[in-house]
LUMDO-523905 format. One record per residue (C-alpha): residue number from 1; y, x, z. Coordinates in pm, whole numbers. Layout:
    nr       yy       xx       zz
   NUM        Y        X        Z
...
***
This chain:
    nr       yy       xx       zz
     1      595     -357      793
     2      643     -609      481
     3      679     -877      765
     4      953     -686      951
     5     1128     -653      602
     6     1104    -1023      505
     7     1295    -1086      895
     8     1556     -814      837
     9     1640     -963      468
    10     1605    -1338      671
    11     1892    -1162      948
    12     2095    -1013      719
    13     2133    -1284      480
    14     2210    -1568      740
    15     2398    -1351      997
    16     2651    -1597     1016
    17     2433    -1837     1122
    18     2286    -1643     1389
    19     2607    -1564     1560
    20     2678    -1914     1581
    21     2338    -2040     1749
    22     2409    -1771     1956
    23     2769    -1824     2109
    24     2707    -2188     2152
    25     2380    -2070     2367
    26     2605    -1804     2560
    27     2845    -2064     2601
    28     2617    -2386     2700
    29     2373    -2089     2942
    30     2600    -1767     3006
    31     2262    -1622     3235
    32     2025    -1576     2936
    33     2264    -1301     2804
    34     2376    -1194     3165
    35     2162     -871     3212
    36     2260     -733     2849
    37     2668     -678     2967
    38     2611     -317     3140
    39     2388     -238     2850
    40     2672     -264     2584
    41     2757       61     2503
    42     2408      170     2436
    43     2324     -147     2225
    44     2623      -40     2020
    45     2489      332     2023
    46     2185      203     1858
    47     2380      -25     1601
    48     2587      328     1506
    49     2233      544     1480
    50     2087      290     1246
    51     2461      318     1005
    52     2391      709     1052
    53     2056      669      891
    54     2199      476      586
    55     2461      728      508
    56     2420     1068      262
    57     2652     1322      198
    58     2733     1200      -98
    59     2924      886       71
    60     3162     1129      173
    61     3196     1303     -162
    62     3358     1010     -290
    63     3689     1059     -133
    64     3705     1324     -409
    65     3617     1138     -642
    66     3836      782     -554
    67     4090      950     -311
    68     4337      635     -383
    69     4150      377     -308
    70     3982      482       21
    71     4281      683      178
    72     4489      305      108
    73     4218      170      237
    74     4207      335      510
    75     4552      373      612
    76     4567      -25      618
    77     4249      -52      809
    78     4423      156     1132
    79     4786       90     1058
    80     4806     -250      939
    81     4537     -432     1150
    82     4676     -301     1484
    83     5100     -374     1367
    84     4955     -689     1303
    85     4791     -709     1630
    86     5077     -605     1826
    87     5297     -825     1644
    88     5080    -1143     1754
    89     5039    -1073     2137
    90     5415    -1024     2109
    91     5478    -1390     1902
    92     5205    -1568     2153
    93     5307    -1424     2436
    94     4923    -1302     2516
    95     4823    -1233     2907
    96     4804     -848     2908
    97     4400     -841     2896
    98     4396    -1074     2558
    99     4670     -881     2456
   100     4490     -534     2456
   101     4166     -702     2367
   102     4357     -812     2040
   103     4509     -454     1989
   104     4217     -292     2067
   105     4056     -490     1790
   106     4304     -398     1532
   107     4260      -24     1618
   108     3862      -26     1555
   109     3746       97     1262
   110     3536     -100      992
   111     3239     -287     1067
   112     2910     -223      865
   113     2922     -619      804
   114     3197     -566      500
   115     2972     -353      341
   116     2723     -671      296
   117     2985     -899      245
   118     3168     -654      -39
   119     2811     -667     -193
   120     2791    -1049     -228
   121     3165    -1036     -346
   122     3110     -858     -632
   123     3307     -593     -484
   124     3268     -171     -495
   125     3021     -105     -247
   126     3064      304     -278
   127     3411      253     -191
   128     3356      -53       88
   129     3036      218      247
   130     3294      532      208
   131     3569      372      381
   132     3346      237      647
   133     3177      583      747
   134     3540      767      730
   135     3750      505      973
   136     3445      598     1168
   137     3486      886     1180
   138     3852      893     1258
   139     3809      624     1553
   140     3787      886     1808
   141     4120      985     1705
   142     4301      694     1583
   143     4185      417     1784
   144     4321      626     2101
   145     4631      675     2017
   146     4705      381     1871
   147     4617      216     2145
   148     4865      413     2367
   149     5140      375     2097
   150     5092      -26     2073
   151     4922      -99     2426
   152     5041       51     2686
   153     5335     -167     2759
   154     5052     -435     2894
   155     4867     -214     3073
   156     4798      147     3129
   157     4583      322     2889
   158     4404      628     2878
   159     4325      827     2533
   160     4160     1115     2644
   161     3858      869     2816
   162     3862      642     2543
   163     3837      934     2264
   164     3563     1048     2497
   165     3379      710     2535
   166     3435      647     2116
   167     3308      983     2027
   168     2954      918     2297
   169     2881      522     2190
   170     3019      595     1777
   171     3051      912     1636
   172     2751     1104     1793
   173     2530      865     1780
   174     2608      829     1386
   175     2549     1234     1362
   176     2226     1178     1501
   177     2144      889     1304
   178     2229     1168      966
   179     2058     1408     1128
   180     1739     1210     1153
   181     1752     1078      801
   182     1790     1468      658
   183     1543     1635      880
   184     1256     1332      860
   185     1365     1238      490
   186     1133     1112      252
   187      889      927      545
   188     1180      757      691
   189     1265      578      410
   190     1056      263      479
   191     1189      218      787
   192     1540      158      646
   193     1459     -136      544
   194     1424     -293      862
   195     1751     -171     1039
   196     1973     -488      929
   197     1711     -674     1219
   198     1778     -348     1434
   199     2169     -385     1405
   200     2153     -762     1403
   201     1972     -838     1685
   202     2157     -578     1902
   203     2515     -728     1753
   204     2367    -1095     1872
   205     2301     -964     2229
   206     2653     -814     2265
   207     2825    -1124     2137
   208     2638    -1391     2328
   209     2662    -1183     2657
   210     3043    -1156     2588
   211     3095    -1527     2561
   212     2895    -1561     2805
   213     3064    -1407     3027
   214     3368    -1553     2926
   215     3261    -1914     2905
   216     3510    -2055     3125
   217     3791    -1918     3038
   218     3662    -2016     2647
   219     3676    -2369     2764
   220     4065    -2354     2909
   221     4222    -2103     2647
   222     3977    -2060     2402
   223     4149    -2254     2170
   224     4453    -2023     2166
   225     4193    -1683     2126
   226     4043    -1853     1867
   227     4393    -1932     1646
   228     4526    -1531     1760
   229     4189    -1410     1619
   230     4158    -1625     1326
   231     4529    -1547     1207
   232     4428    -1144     1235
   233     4166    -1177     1036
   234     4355    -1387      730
   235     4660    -1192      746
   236     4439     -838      758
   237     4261     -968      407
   238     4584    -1055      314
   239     4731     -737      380
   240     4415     -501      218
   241     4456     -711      -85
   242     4812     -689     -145
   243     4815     -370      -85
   244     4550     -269     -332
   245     4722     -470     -588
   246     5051     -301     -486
   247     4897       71     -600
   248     4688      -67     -867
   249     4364      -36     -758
   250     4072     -206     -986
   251     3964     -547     -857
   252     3595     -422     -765
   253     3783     -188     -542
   254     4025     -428     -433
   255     3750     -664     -311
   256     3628     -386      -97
   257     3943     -303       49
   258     4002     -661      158
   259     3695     -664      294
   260     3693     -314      467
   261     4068     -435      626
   262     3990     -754      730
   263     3626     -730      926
   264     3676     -463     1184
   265     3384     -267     1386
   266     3450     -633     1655
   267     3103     -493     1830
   268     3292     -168     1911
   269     3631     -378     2052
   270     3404     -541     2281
   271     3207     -253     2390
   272     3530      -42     2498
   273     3725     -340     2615
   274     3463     -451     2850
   275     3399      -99     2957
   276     3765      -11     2988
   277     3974     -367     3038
   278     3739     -615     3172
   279     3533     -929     3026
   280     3831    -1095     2878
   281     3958     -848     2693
   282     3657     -840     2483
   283     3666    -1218     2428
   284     3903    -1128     2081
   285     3598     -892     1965
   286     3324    -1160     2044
   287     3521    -1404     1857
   288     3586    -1200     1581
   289     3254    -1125     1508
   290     3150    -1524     1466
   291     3485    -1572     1269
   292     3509    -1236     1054
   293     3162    -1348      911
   294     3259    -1651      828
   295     3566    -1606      615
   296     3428    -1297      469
   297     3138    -1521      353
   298     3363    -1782      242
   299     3568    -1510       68
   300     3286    -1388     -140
   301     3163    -1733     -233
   302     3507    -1795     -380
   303     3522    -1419     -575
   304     3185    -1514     -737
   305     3299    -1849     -863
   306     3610    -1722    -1041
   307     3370    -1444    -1202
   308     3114    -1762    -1287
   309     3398    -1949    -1477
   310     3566    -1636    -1615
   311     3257    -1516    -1759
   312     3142    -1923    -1894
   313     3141    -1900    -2221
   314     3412    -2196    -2391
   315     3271    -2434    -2658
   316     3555    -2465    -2904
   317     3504    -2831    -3106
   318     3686    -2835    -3438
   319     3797    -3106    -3575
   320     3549    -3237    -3883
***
């Protein structure tokens, strides 16, 4: 067990790295990851149990107790990320799968990656793990109609199978995950410690079988996806932080907010847009989950060096 824990802390703590080893392998040998792409939804289903197991009741008992914060939070997650989307298959003129891929991605909720990332930033981690578990909550709701509202011009959509899909591969599969940790309790507590592996080595799969699958057309437009998904991820952490600053939210809760906004559930984009859109739709959510990891890293790196030379202490020399 000690050995599994050492390898979870190993994929947690360079999951960046991971994801890039293994796009460049989906990309340079698309078969390794072939067989994984009709297995999506459950490898996501398993990703959602193991965030079940991590969350109490209590997580949810802080909307009462920092309403502001999460519920602006929250509303930028859904309603900025996917204007923003919309807005940039509009200005690039996206072809209608990349365009609902991109939408798609902006209507997801949160990804349990901000919660890590929020962590090394310094950041509120109650708020980043409270606003995580309640967009999740609200996908089955939000992310369909949103995506009729902003998507259907491209192609047709259909809310009542993708609230169905969302609430099999996301939200009962977290219930279960709660329902697991309450009823088994103290003697599954050990086991928690290994579920970053769990949830990274599942999130690998999906990615590299994604660009896989998608490894031509990466080679002729990639370049474009790439810019489209890079620009929705800046402008998102953009937006969360203004907007925090805007209502006058603390900086620890700020930093989670940013976070929260800007790295959405990408694992859950794919899933749904390969299931409901095709391969290349789903090449925005593959992306985003090498990218998202990246900047949020980068982020967090820069957040702890202010704090470092904020908190130096200055050596006054008088004159003798």
């Amino acid at each position: 067990m000690k050995f599994l824990e050492k390898l979870s802390r190993i994929a947690g703590n360079y999951f960046s790295v991971w994801i890039i080893l293994v796009s460049v392998l989906g990309l340079l040998n698309p078969s390794i990851f072939a067989w994984s792409l009709p297995h999506i939804p459950l490898f996501l289903g398993v990703i959602m149990f193991g965030m079940g197991m991590t969350l109490k009741g209590d997580d949810f008992k802080r909307v009462l107790l920092q309403p502001k914060a999460i519920l602006v939070g929250v509303f930028a997650q859904f309603i900025g990320m996917s204007l923003i989307a919309f807005l940039i298959a509009k200005t690039f003129n996206l072809d209608p799968e990349l365009a609902i891929g991109v939408i798609l991605l902006g209507a997801c909720p949160g990804g349990t990656a901000s919660n890590v990332i929020t962590y090394l930033a310094r950041g509120n981690v109650p708020v980043s793990v409270t606003m995580t578990s309640i967009s999740t909550i609200l996908a089955p709701f939000l992310t369909p109609l949103i995506m009729l509202v902003f998507a259907g011009q491209w192609l047709p959509v259909s809310a009542s199978v993708l609230f169905v899909d969302i609430l099999k591969i996301v939200l009962i599969p977290v219930i279960m995950g709660m329902a697991t940790r309450k009823l088994l309790n103290n003697s599954i507590e050990k086991s928690l410690k290994i579920l970053p592996l769990v949830s990274v080595v599942a999130i690998l799969i999906i990615v590299g079988a994604i660009i896989g699958a998608n490894a031509e057309r990466i080679f002729t437009s990639g370049i474009l996806v790439f810019i489209v998904v890079i620009l929705h991820n800046l402008m998102g952490l953009l937006i969360g932080y203004t907007i925090g600053k805007f209502f006058k939210i603390d900086e620890d809760k700020i930093r989670a907010i940013t976070l929260e906004v800007g790295m959405q559930n990408s694992g859950l984009a794919v899933s749904l847009a390969n299931v409901h859109f095709g391969p290349l739709a789903a090449l925005p959510g593959a992306l985003f989950s090498v990218w998202h990891n990246i900047s949020g890293t980068a982020l967090a790196t820069y957040w702890n060096r202010k704090d470092s030379k904020k908190n130096a202490p200055h050596i006054h020399i008088g004159k003798s």
